[in-house]
N, C-alpha and C positions, 0 to 999 in steps of 0.2 A: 433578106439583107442581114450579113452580121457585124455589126460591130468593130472597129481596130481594136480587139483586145483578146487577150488569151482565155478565154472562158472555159468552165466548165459545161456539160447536158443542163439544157433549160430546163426550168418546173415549167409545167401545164397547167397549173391549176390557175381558177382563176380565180382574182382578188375577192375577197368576202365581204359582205357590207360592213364589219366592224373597221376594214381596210377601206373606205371607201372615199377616206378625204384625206389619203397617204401623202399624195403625191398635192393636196393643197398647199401652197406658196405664198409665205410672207414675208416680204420685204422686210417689217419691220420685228421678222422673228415671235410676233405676238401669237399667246393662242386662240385657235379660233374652232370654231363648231363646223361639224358636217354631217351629211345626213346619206343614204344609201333609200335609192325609192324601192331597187328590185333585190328581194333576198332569194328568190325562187321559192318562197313560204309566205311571203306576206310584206309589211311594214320593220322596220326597225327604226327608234328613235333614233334622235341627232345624239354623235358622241363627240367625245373632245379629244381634238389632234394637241399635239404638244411636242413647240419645235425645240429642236438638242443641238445646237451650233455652238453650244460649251461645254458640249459631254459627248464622247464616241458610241455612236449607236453600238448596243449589245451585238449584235449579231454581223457588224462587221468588224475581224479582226485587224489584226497589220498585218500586213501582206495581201489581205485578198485582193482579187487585181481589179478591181471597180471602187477600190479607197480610195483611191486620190480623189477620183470625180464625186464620189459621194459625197465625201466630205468640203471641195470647195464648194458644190453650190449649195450644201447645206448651209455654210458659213455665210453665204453672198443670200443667204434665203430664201435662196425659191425651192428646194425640197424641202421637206420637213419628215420628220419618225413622228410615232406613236407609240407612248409610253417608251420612250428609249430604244424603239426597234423603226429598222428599215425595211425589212421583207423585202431582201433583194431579187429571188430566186421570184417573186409572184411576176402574173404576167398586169401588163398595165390596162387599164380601163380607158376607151376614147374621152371620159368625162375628164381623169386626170391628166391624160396625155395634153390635152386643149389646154386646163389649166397650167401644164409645166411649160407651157410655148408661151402663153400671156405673159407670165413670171420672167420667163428667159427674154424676152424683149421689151422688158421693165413698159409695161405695156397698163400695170395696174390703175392708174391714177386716170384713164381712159373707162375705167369700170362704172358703172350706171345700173344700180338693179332694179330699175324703172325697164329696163329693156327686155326684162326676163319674160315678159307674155311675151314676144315677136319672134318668138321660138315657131320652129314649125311643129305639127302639133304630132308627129312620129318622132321629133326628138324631143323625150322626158330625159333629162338629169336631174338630180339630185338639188333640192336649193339651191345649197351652197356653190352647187356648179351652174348654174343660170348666167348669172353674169357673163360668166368668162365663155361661156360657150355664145352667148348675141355677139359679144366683140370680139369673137373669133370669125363668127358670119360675117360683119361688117368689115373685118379688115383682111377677110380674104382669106385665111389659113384653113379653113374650110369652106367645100362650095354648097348651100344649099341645095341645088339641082342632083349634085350628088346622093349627098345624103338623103334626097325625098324616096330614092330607089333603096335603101337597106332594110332586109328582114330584122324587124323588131318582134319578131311573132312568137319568140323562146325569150330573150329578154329585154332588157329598154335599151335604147341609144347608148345610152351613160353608159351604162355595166356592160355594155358589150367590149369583150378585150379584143385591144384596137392591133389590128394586122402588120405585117411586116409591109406591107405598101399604103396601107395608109397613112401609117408611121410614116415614112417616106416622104408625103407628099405633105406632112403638116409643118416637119421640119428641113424641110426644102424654102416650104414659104415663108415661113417663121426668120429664116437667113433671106428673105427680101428676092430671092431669087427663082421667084415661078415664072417669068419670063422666059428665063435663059431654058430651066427647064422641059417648059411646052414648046419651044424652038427644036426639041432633039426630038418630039413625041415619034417622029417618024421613021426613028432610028427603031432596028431590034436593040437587043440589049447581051445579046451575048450568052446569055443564062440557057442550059439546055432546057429549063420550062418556062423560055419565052413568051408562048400562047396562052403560058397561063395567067400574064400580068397584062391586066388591062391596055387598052389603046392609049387611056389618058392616064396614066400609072407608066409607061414604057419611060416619058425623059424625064422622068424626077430621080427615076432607077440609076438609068444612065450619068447624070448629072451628080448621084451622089456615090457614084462609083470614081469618076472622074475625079472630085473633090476627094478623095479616099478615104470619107467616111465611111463606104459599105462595101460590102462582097460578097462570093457566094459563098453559099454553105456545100456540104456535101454532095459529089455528083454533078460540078458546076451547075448548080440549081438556084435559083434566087427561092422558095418558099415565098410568096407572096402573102398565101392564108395565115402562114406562121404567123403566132406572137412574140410578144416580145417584153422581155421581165424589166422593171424596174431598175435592174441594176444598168441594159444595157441603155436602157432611154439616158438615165445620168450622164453614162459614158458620151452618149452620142452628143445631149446638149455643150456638155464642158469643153469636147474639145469644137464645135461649134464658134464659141467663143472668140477663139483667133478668126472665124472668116465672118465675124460682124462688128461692127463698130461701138455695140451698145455700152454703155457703162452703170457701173452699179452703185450704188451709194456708200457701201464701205469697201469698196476695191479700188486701190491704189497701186500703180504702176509708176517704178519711178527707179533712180540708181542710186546703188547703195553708199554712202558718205560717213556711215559710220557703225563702229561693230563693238561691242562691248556686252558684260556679264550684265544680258535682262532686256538688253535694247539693240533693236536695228533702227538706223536712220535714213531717209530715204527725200533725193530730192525729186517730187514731183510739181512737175508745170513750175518748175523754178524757187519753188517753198520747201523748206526741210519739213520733213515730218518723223518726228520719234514713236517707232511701236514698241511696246512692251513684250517681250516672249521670254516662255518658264522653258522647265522640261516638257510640258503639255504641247505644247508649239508642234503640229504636224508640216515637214519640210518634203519639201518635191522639187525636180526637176523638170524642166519642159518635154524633155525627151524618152523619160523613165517611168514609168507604172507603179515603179516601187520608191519607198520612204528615203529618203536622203537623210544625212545630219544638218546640223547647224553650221559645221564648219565647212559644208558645198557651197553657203553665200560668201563670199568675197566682195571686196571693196571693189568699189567702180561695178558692180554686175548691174545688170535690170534683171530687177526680181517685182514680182506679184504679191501684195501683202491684201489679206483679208481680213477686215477689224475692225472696229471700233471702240471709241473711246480712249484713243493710242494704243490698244492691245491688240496682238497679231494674232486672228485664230486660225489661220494658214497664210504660208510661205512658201511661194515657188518661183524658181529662180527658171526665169525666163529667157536670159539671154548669157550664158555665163563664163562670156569674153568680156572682161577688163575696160573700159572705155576710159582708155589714159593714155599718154606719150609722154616720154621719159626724153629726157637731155641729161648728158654725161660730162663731167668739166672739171677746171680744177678751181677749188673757192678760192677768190682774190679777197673781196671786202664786202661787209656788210654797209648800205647807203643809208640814206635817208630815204625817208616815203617810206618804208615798210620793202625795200627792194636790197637786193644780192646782186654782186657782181661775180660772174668767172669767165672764165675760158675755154673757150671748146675750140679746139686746135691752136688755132692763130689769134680766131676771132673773139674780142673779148663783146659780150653781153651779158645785159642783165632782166632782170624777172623778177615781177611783183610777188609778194605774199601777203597773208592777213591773217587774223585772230584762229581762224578755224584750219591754217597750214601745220602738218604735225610737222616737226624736227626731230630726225631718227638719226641713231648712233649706229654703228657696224653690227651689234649683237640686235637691233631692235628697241632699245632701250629708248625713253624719249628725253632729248635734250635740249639744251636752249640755244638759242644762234649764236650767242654769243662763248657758245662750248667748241665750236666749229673754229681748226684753227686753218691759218691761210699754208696754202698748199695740198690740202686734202683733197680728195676725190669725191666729188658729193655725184649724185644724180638727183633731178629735177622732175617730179611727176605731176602732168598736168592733165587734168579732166577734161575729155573730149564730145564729152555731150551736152555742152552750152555751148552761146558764143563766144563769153569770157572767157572759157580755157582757162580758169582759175587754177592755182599752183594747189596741189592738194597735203604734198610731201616732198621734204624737202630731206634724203637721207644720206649721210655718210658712208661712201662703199668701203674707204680707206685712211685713216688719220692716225698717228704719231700718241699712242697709251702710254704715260711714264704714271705707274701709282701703286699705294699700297691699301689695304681693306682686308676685313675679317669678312666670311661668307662661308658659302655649303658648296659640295660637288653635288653637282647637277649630272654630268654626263663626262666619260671620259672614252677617246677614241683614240684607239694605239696606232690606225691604218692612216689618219689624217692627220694624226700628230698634235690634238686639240684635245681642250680642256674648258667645256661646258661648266660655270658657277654662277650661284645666285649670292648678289654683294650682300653688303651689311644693309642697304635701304630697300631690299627685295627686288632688283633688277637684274636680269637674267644678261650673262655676257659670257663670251667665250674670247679664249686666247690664242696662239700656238705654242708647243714648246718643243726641245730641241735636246741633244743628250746632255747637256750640259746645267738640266734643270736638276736643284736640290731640292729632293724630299726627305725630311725628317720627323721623328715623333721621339719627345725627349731626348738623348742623345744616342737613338740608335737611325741609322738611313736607311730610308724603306725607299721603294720599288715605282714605276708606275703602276705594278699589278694591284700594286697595297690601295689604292685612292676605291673608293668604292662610292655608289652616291649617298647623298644625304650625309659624308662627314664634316665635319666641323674644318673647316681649315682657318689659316692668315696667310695671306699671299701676298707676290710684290712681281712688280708688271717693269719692264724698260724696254723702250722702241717697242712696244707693243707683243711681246713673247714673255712670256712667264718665267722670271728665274726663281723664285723658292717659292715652296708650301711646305708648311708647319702645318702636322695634324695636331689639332687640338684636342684628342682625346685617339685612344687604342681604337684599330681598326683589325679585321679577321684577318689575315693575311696568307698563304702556304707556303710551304717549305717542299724541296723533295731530297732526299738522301738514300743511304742504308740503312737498315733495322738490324740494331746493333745486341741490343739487349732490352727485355719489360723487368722494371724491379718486382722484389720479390714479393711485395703486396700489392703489385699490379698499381700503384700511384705515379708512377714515374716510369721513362721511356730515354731510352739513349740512342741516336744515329750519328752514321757521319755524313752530314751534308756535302751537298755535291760539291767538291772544293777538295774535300780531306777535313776538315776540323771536326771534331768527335763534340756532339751537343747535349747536355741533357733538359728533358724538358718535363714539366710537370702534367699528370693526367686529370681532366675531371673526372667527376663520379664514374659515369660511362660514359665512354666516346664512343662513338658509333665507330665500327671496322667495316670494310667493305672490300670484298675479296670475290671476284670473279668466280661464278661455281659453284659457292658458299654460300647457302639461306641460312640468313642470322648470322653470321659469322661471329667469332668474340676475337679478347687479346688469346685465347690458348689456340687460335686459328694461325697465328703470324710465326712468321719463322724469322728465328736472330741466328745472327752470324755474324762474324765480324768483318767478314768476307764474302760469303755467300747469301745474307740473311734479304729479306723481301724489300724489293727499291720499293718505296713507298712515297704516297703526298701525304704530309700532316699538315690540318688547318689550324692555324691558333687563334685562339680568339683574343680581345683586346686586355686579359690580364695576361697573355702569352702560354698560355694552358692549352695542351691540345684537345680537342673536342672530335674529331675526325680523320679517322687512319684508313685511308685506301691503297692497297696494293695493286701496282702499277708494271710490278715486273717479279718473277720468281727467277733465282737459280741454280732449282732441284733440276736433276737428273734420273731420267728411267731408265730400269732394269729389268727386263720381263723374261721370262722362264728360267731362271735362274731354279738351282737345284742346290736345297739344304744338304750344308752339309754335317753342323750339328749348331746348340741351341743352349745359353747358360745362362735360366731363369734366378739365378741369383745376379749376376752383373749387366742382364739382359743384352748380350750379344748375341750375336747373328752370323754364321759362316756359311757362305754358299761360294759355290762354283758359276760361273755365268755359261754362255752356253758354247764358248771356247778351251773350259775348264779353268779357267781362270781365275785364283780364290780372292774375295772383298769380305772384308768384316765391316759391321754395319753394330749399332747400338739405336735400342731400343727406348724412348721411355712414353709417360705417360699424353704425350701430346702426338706420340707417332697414329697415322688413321689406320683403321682397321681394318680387314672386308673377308669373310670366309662365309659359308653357308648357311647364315643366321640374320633374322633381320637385329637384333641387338648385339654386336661383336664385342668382347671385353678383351683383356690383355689375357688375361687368363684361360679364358676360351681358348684364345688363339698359343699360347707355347704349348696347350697337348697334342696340337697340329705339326709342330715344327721341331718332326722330328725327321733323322735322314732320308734325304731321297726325294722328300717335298718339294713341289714344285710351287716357284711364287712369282707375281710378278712385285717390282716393288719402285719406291720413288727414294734420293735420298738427298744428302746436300753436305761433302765432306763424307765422313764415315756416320752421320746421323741420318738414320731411316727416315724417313717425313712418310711413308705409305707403305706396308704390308697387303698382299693379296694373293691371300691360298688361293689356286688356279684349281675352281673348282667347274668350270664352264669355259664354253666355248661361243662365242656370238660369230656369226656371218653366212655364209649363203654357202648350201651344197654343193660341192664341186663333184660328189662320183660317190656314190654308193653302190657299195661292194659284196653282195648276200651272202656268195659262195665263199670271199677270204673274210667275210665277217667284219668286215670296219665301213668308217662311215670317213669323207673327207671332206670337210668344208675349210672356202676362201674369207679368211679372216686379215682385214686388214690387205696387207699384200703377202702372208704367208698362208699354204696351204698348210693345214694343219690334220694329220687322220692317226685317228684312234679307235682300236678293236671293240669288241664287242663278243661275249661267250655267248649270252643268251639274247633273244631280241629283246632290243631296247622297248621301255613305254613308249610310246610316240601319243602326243597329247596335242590335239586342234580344237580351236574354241569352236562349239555348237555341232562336236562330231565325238561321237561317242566309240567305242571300240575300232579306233583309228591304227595303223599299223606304218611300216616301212613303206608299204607300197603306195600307202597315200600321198607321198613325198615324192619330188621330181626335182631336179639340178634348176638350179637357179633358186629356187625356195631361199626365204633369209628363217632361219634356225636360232634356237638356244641348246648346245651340248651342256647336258650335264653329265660329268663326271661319278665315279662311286668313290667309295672313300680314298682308295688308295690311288685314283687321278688315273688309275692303268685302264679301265675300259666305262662306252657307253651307257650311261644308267637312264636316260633319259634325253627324247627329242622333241622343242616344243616348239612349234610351227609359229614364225610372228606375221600376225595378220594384224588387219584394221577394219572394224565394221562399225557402219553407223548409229545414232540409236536419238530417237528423242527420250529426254528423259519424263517418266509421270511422275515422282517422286522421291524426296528422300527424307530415307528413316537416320535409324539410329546407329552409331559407329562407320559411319563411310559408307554404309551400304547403300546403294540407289535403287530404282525399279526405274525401269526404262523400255520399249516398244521400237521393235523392227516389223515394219509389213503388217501392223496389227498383233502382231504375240510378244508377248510381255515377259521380260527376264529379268534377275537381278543379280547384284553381283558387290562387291567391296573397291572401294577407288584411295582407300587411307594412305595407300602404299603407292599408288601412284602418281607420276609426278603430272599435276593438274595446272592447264595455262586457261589464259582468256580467248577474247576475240580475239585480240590484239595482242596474245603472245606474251602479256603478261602474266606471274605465278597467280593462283588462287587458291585458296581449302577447298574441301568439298561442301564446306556448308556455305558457299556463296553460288554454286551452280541452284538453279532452280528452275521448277515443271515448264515444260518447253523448248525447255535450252537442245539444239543439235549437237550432239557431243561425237569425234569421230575418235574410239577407243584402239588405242592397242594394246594390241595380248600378246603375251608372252607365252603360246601353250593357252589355259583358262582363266588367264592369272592378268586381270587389266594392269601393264606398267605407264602409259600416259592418256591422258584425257586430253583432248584439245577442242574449245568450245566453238562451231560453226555458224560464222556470220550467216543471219539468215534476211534477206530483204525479200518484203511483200512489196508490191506496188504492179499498176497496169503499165504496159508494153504502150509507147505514144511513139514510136520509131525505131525500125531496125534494119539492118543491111550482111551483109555477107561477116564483116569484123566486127560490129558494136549492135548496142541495143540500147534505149533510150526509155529510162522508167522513171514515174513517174509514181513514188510514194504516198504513204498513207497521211505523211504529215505535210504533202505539198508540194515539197523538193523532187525537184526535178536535175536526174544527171546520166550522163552517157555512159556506157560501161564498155572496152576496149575487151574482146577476148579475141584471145590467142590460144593456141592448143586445142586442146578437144573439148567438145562440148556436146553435154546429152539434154535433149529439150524432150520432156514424160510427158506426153498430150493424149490422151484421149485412150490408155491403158497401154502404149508405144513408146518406145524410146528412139529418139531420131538422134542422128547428131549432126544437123546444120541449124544456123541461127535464122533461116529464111522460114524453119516449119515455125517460128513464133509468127504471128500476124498482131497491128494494131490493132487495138482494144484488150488484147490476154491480161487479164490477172494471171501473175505468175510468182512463185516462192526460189528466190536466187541463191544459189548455196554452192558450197566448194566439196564435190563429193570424194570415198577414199584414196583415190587415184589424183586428187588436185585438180580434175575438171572441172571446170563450171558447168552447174546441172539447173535448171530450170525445170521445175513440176507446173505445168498450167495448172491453172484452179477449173475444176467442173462448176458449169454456169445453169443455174434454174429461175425459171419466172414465175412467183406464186404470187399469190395474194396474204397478208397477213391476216392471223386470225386471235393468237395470243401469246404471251409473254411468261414462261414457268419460270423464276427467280429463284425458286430453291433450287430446280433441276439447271438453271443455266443455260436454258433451249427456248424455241421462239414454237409456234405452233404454224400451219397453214392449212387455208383453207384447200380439202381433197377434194380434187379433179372428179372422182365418181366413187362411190359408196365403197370398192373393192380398195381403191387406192391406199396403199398403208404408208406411203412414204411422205407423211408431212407433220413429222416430227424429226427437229436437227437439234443436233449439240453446239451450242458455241464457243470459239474459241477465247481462251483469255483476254483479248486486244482486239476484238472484233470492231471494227471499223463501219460505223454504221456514218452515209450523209446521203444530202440531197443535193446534189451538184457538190458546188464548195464548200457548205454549209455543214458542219459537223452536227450530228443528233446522235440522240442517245435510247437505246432501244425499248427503253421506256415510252416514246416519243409515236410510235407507231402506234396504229391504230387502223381495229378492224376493216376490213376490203380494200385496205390500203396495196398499193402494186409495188410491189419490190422484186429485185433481181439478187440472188443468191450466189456467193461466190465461195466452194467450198473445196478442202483439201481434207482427204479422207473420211467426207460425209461431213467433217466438222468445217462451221459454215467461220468466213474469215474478214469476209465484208460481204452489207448490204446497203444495197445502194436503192432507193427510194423514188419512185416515178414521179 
C-alpha cells in the first residue's frame, strides 16, 4: 500500500529502542515516559519522549511533503517528537502503530492499566504500550486470534515493524469500517501479488483502495510484507480524518468572520471564537501538500484552526468558497431598528444590520452609515451558513466624492487611468483621473510620469475624479532631448529638449552614463552636437540636478575601407578617399576611440599609422571622427583558398574580401601545434591578419569553442581548467567574460567547477561564457521533454528541441528516450548549443570511512585484489536518505550506500 502522497525511497531500518515511544500520543501534549523491552542486546531503560506542537520538529523542513500531516496531528496531539525530532524516514513498530489509532479516535479516556496482564502472553510491549494495546483487543482494531499466529521468535510483538497489511487492517478499523471491509474479503484486489495478501487482509486492501487512501507500488504490486515509515502512517491518519466523525479538543471548524494583524475569528456551532496567530502560524489548504500564506484564508471560508488557548498553531482552509450572497441596489434611507432601505430594480426592500456589520467605502476604507449618501450603489453581503443570514457587509460599489486632503502616492496606473493614495488618516483610496488633471510642484507642471509612490502630495477630488495634486516636495523625474554640449569642468550639461527649447542643467558629482556597448561608460563617452549629438534620457533628481544620462539613440555615421589620403598631426585632421574615391575630411581629438594592433591604442600610436594609402574603417558625426580603425584584420569565414594564386578569400559580412599572400601564412588552432593551410576548409569562421603595410596574409587563426571545467584560478587572469581529464591553462584578462545568465563578470568571480565554454581566437581565449550545469535524477521523459528532479527538491520539465547528446555508459546517443527513470544526470548546453546530458556511473558499496583532509569517503573492497574503493568528492556532493538531507559526516561504517559519480568524482550518495 502507498500512501496519496509524493514520497521519496523508504528507509528500512527499523525504529530503535531510544525511538520506541515516538509515536506515544498525548492529548494533552504532556511529557511522558516510555520504555523499549526488545533492544536485540538486552534491556534498555525508560526514556523521555517530549511533545513540540510549539516548535517545528528539526528534521522536518517546509516543503517536505508529509509537513502538513505531521504537523496537524502533532498540534491535535496524538503524535509526538523526541527531543525536537520526528524520524520520519523510520519504519513504524505495531506497538506505536496501535498506540497512533487509540490517539486518532480520541479513544484515551477508555485507558485502564489494570487491563495490562489480559495481554496474551506472545504479545510483550513495552509498559508504556500495555494499555493501549488491551483496548485495542477489546475494541476490535486488532484481532487476538490473529496475532496468537505471529513469529515473535527474532523479536517481541511491540518492536516488530508493523506491515503494509497490517497497517491496513488497523486503520480500516480504527475508521469504524471493518464491516464494510470483510464484506469485499472475496473480492481479488487487483495487485499482480494478489496471492500474496492474505484471505482476511484481501477487503481492507480493497476498501482502502476504493476510499483512496492506498495504491500500488511498483509493478502493480501491493507489497503486503512492506513496512511503513512514520512519515507515511501520519499521512495516512490525517487525511483519515475527513472520513470520521471524531473530534479533538482543541480542533475547531467553523467560518471565518473576521481577519485582522494577529487574529482570525471563527464562528463555530454559532459562537465566535478569536485565535491568535504570528508569523509562526503554519497555513494549509485542503487540497495542497504544500504551505499556503495567510492571505489563502478569506472571509466567509471554512477553515480548520488547531489551538488553544485562543492561539492558532495550524490553519487550514477547508473549504475555500465564500459562504455569502450579495444584493445589489441603489441606497434610499437609513430606518430605524438598525435596518436600510433600497432598491433593487423596481422593488424597494429592506435589510437588518448590527454592531458586528462593517460599512465599506469604494476603495475599502471603513465608513459610517451615515457616510452613505442616497442614490449610491451599495451591495449587501449576507452570510449563508446560518439560518439568520445575518448582513456581514454592507459596501459602496459607487457614490458621489467632492473633497480635499493631504496624503502619499500609493500606486499610479496610466492603463486604467487611476491614482491609488493613502489620506491624511492612513486610509487607502483610489480615484480616476482624466487629461485635464493639474499636477504641479512649485510653479513648474509636472507629468503623470513625475508622481512616483510614497510622495508627499495635497489633492482635491469633485464628482469623484481627481482634479489637482500639489507635490509637496521634489520628485526624480526624466527628461529626453539632444546632447548639446558637457561644460568644461564637466558640472554642467546642455540639451535641447524634445520641443526645440535649448536647457541647461546642473551635474552631481558623478551621474552615472549608460551607453549601450560601453562597460563603465563616463561623460568623455557622450557625443555633443548641436545637431547630431546623442538623444539621450536624463533623470533629475528632486534639486533638479541630473544624476543619470543614458543614451537612447546615436547619429554617427560608418565609413569602412576608406584609404588615407594624408594626416596633420598638428590640427589633427584626417583626409581619406572612401571607396568611390570620394574625399571627407574628418578631425580628430581627444575623445575620438582608437583601435590598431595593440591592446592599449594612444593618439600617438595611432598618427605613425596614418600615413598614405592606409586603410581604415571609421565612425564619424559631422566632419568629427567619433572611431578610428587601422584595418589590420579581417574576421569571417573562408570562402576559397587559393595555394597556386597565393591568396586567401573570406565572406565577411556580406562582402567577399581576398588578399595575397608571398610566403605561407602562420595558421594558428587552439590545442594543434604546427598547423598549416591545409588544416583549414571553406566554411571555417577565421581571423586574417594583416602585415604591416595591410597588402598580404601575415597570419590565420582558426575560431573555435571548446569546453573546459575550470580547477582553478591563479594570478593575473590566468586559469587552470580540464578537458577529458588533461589539464591546461591559459589567460581570460582579455577576454570578454559573461554569466549563466549573460550577464558581464571578471575573472575573479568564475570559480573551481564552473563549465566555461571558451572561445579562441587562433590560442588566444577572446570570450568566456559560463555553462548552466543541473544535477538531478531523471523522474519522466518522452521523445520532447525530460522531467528532473534536483538536488534541492525542485522539480521542473525541460522542453528540448534541436539536438541532443545523452553520454551513458562511455556512448554518445542522440535521443532523449536512451535516458530512462531513475538516471542521475548532469544537464548542460554543450559547443554546438545542444543539450547534452552525461549519466552519472552508479555503484553499490558499503561505507567504510570519511578522509576530510583528502575530501574522499572510503569503502568497504569487495575482495583483497579490489583497488577501487577509494573516491574523490565533489564540492556540493549531495548526500540523503530519502528526503532527508545528511551530511557525510553522518555515515557510518557497513552502512549501504549507492554512489553516483561523474568522472570517478562521486556527486551524490544516497543512503539505504
Amino acid at each position: 500500500m502507498t500512501f496519496k502522497y509524493n514520497h521519496p525511497s523508504h528507509s528500512k531500518k527499523v525504529v530503535s529502542a531510544v525511538l520506541a515511544g515516538m509515536m506515544a500520543l498525548s492529548a494533552g501534549g504532556a511529557a511522558m515516559a516510555a520504555e523499549s523491552t526488545e533492544t536485540g542486546q538486552g534491556q534498555t531503560p525508560a526514556i523521555t519522549n517530549t511533545a513540540t506542537p510549539t516548535g517545528l520538529f528539526s528534521d522536518i523542513k517546509v516543503g517536505y511533503w508529509a509537513e502538513k500531516h505531521v504537523y496537524k496531528l502533532a498540534y491535535q496531539g496524538i503524535l509526538l517528537g523526541n527531543n525536537g525530532l520526528f524520524r520520519p524516514g523510520d519504519a513504524v513498530t505495531q506497538q506505536e502503530a496501535v498506540t497512533m489509532a487509540i490517539r486518532f479516535m480520541n479513544q484515551e479516556g477508555q485507558l485502564n492499566t489494570d487491563t495490562a496482564a489480559a495481554l496474551p502472553t506472545n504479545m510483550e510491549v513495552g509498559n508504556y504500550f500495555k494499555p493501549y494495546v488491551a483496548l485495542a483487543l477489546q475494541l476490535g482494531l486488532i484481532d487476538k486470534t490473529e496475532e496468537s499466529t505471529v513469529d515473535v521468535s527474532k523479536t517481541s510483538w511491540g518492536q516488530k515493524p508493523a506491515s503494509r497489511e497490517w497497517i491496513t487492517k488497523l486503520l480500516i478499523r480504527s475508521l469504524d469500517k471493518d464491516a464494510e471491509a470483510k464484506a469485499q474479503n472475496n473480492q481479488a484486489t487487483g495487485f499482480a501479488d494478489n496471492a500474496s495478501i492474505s484471505e482476511s487482509g484481501k477487503g481492507y486492501v480493497n476498501l482502502a483502495v476504493s476510499l483512496d487512501l492506498a495504491k500500488g507500488v511498483e509493478g502493480n504490486k501491493f507489497n503486503p510484507t512492506g513496512s511503513v515509515t512514520r512519515a507515511q502512517l501520519a499521512t495516512f491518519f490525517s487525511r483519515g480524518e475527513s472520513l470520521t466523525d471524531t473530534t479533538y479538543p482543541n480542533t475547531s471548524t467553523g467560518y471565518v468572520t473576521g481577519l485582522k494583524d494577529g487574529q482570525i475569528t471563527l464562528v463555530v456551532d454559532g459562537k465566535a471564537v478569536n485565535f491568535a496567530v504570528n508569523s509562526s502560524t503554519p497555513y494549509f489548504t485542503k487540497d495542497s501538500e504544500t504551505r499556503a500564506s495567510s492571505t489563502d484564508v478569506k472571509l466567509y471560508t471554512k477553515v480548520m484552526v488547531v489551538g488553544s488557548a485562543g492561539g492558532a498553531s495550524y490553519v487550514e482552509v477547508v473549504d475555500a468558497t465564500p459562504k455569502v450572497e450579495s444584493v445589489e441596489g441603489t441606497f434610499a434611507r437609513s430606518l430605524s431598528g438598525n435596518k436600510i432601505g433600497i432598491f433593487v430594480g423596481e422593488n424597494y426592500e429592506t435589510y437588518s444590520y448590527d454592531e458586528a456589520t462593517a460599512f465599506i467605502d469604494q476603495n475599502g476604507n471603513a465608513i459610517k452609515l451615515s457616510d452613505i449618501t442616497a442614490d449610491s450603489i451599495i451591495e449587501i453581503q449576507r452570510e449563508t451558513f446560518s439560518a439568520d443570514k445575518k448582513t456581514v457587509a454592507i459596501r459602496v460599489k459607487s457614490g458621489i466624492v467632492n473633497k480635499s486632503d493631504n496624503g502619499v502616492i500609493a500606486e499610479v496606473s496610466t492603463s486604467g487611468k487611476t491614482i491609488k493614495l493613502v489620506n491624511a488618516a492612513g486610509a487607502t483610496e483610489q480615484f480616476a483621473y482624466n487629461d485635464n488633471l493639474l499636477i504641479t510642484y512649485q510653479n513648474r507642471i509636472m507629468s503623470v510620469a513625475d508622481l512616483k509612490a510614497g510622495s508627499a502630495v495635497k489633492y482635491t477630488v469633485k464628482d469623484s475624479v481627481l482634479q489637482t495634486i500639489a507635490l509637496s516636495q521634489g520628485v526624480e523625474q526624466s527628461v529626453r532631448g539632444t546632447l548639446v554640449e558637457i561644460g568644461g569642468n564637466q558640472s554642467t550639461l546642455t540639451f535641447k529638449r524634445e520641443g526645440g527649447s535649448l536647457e541647461a542643467k546642473l551635474l552631481t558629482e558623478k551621474p552615472e552614463v549608460i551607453i549601450n556597448g560601453i562597460q563603465d561608460a563616463t561623460l568623455n563617452d557622450l557625443i555633443t552636437d548641436a545637431t547630431n549629438g546623442d538623444q539621450v534620457e536624463l533623470t533629475l533628481n528632486s534639486d533638479d540636478q541630473v544624476t543619470r544620462i543614458q543614451v537612447i539613440g546615436r547619429q554617427m555615421e560608418p565609413m569602412n575601407g576608406v584609404t588615407v589620403v594624408s594626416y596633420n598631426s598638428k590640427t589633427k585632421v584626417l583626409t581619406v578617399l572612401d571607396n568611390n574615391k570620394k574625399p571627407f575630411v574628418f578631425t580628430l581629438d581627444e575623445k575620438t576611440k582608437l583601435d590598431y594592433n595593440t591592446t592599449k591604442p594612444t593618439l600617438a600610436g595611432l598618427e605613425s599609422l596614418l600615413n598614405d594609402g592606409r586603410k581604415l574603417d571609421l565612425t564619424y558625426v559631422g566632419t568629427r571622427a567619433l572611431s578610428v580603425k587601422v584595418i589590420y584584420k579581417y574576421e569571417g569565414t573562408i570562402s576559397n583558398i587559393d595555394t597556386s594564386g597565393k591568396k586567401i578569400s573570406v565572406l565577411s559580412g556580406n562582402q567577399t574580401i581576398t588578399v595575397p599572400y608571398t610566403t605561407a601564412p602562420t595558421v594558428e588552432i587552439y590545442n594543434k601545434s604546427g598547423a598549416s593551410l591545409g588544416d583549414l576548409k571553406i566554411g571555417d569562421k577565421v581571423t586574417v591578419t594583416l602585415g604591416a603595410n595591410q597588402d598580404v596574409v601575415q597570419k590565420v587563426a582558426l575560431n573555435t569553442v571548446a569546453q573546459f571545467e575550470v580547477v582553478a584560478l591563479e594570478t593575473n587572469g590566468r586559469i587552470r581548467v580540464k578537458s577529458d581529464l588533461l589539464t591546461s591553462q591559459f589567460y581570460v584578462d582579455q577576454a570578454v567574460l559573461t554569466g549563466e545568465s549573460g550577464q558581464t563578470i571578471t575573472p575573479s568571480q568564475l570559480t573551481a567547477g564552473n563549465l566555461i565554454n571558451v572561445t579562441f581566437e587562433g590560442a588566444t581565449p577572446k570570450a568566456v561564457q559560463v555553462v548552466k550545469r543541473t544535477l538531478a535524477e531523471v523522474t519522466a521523459v518522452d521523445a520532447s521533454s525530460v522531467t528532473l528532479k534536483q538536488f534541492n527538491g525542485q522539480t521542473e520539465t525541460v522542453p528540448v528541441s534541436g539536438s541532443v547528446k545523452v553520454v551513458k555508459s562511455g556512448s554518445t546517443l542522440t535521443s532523449l528516450t536512451s535516458l530512462t527513470v531513475g538516471d542521475r544526470v548532469e544537464m548542460t548546453k554543450d559547443t554546438d548549443n545542444s543539450t547534452r546530458f552525461r549519466v552519472l556511473t552508479v555503484m553499490s558499496k558499503q561505507f567504510w570511512s570519511y578522509d576530510g583532509v583528502g575530501n574522499q569517503i572510503l569503502v568497504k573492497r569487495e575482495t583483497t585484489a579490489d583497488t577501487n574503493y577509494r573516491f574523490a568528492l565533489g564540492s556540493s556532493v549531495f548526500v540523503h536518505q530519502g528526503d532527508n538531507t545528511l551530511s557525510v559526516q553522518s555515515l557510518r561504517d557497513n552502512d549501504n550506500i549507492v554512489l553516483y559519480l561523474l568522472n570517478n568524482v562521486i556527486l551524490e550518495i544516497q543512503k539505504q
